[in-house]
C-alpha positions in Angstrom: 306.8 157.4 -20.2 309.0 158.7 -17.3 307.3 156.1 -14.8 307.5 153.3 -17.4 311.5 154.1 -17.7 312.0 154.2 -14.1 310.1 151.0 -13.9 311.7 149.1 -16.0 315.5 150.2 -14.2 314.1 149.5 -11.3 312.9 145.8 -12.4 317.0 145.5 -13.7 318.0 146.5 -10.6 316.6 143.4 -9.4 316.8 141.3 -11.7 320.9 142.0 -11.3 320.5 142.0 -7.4 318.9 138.9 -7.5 321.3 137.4 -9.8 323.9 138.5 -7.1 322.2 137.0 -4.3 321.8 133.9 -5.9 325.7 133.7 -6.9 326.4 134.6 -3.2 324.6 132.0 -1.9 325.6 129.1 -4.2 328.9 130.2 -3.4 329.1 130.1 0.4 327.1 127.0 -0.1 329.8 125.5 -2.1 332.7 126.3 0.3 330.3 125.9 3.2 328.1 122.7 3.1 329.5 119.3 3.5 328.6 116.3 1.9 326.9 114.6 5.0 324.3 117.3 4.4 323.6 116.0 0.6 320.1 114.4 1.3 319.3 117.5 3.6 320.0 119.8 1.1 318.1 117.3 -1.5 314.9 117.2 0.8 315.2 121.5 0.7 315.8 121.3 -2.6 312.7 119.6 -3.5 310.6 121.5 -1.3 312.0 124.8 -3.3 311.0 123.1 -6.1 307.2 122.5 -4.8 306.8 125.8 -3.8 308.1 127.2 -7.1 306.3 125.1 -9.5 303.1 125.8 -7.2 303.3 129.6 -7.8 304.4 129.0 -11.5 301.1 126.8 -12.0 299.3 129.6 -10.3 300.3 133.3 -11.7 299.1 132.5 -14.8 295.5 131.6 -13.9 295.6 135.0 -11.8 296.4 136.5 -15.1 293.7 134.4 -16.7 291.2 135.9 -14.3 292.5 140.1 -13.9 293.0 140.0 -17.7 289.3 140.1 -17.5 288.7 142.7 -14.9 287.8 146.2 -15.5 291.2 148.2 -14.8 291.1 150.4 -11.8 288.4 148.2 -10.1 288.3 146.5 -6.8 289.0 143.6 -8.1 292.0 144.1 -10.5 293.3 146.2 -7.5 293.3 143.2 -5.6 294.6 140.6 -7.9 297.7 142.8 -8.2 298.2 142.7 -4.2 297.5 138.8 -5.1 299.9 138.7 -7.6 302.9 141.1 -5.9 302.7 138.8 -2.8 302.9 135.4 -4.9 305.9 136.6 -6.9 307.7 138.3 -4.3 307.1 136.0 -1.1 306.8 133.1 -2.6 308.1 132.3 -6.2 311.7 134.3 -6.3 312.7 132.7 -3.1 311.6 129.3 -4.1 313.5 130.2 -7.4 316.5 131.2 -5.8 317.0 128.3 -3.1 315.9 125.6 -6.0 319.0 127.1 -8.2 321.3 127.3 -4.8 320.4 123.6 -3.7 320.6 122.4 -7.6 323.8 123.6 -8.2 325.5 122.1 -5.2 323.7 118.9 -6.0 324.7 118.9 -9.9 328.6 119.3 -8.3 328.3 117.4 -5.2 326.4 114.5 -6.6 327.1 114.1 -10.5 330.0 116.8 -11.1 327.9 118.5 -13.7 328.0 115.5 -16.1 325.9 113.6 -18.0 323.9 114.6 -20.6 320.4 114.2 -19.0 321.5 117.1 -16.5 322.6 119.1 -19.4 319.3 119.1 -20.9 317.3 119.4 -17.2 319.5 122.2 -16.3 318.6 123.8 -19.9 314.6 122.9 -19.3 315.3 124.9 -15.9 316.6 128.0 -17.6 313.5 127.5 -19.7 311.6 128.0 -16.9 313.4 130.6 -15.4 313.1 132.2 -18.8 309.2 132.1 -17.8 309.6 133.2 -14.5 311.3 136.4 -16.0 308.4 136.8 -18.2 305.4 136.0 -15.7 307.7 138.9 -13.5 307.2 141.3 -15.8 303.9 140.7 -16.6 303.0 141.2 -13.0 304.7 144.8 -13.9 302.4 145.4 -16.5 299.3 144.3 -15.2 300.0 146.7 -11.8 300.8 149.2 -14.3 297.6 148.3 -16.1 299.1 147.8 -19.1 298.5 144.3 -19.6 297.4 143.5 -23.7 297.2 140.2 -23.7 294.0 138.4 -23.6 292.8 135.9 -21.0 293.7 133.1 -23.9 297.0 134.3 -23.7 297.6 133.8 -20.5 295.7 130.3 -20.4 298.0 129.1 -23.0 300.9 130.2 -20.8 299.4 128.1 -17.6 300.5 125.4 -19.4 304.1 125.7 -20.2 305.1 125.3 -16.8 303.5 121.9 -16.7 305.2 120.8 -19.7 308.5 122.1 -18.4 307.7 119.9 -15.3 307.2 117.0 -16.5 310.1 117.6 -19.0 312.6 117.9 -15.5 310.9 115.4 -13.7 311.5 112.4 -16.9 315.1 113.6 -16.8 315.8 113.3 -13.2 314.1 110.3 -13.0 314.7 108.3 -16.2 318.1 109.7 -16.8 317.3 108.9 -20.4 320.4 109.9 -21.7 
């Protein structure tokens, strides 16, 4: 119980370092960057985006797959090396520079208005929302207390995708 306390403080501490960093960096961005730099930081932006919806798309179906493997064998050992290196080398940074680079665009480029950023700023919470949740999944499954069955987690492989396409209709189309 001691180790699962400790855990979980240490996964706040992160989660409120991270949220520092990420306030940090959109704000030396905003006093920083200049608006000649707008389709630079665009371009970055959707690279970030890329490589965060890539490791979103693909946590899940590691889940899918060490949900299924015996715990404490080779090869749940390794799917949480898999796992720990997605999340940490490539998902939170993607996560962090697509919220940096959004925000400066949503200010530079549209001053936070219009309703179809409202609701694609709100479908990107949503899938930071997920992100939180895949995060502490990864907890639990190098733990090896993961409970939830491989349907679960197949199920779950498909919200970012919906999310996705949700963002990308609202950038694009502007519906509203």
């Amino acid at each position: 119980m001691t180790d699962i306390r400790a855990s979980n403080r240490n996964a706040a501490l992160r989660a409120v370092v991270g949220i520092l960093v990420l306030a940090a960096l959109a704000a030396a961005l905003l006093l920083v960057a200049s608006e000649d730099l707008y389709n630079w930081i665009k371009a970055f932006h959707v690279i970030a985006v890329i490589a965060w919806m890539a490791g979103m798309l693909y946590l899940p179906r590691l889940f899918v797959y060490h949900a299924g493997a015996e715990k404490g064998s080779v090869q749940s050992e390794t799917f949480k090396v898999m796992e720990r290196r997605l999340l940490r080398a490539i998902i939170n940074p993607a996560m962090t520079a697509t919220w940096v680079l959004g925000l400066w665009l949503a200010w530079k480029g549209f001053g936070f208005q219009g309703g179809w950023l409202h609701a694609k700023i709100a479908a990107v919470l949503a899938m930071s929302g997920l992100h939180g949740y895949l995060s502490a999944a990864v907890r639990k499954f190098d733990e090896d207390r993961n409970e939830k069955p491989a349907r679960h987690w197949r199920i779950v492989n498909e919200v970012p995708t919906l999310l996705m396409i949700t963002i990308v209709i609202l950038v694009i189309v502007k519906p509203f």
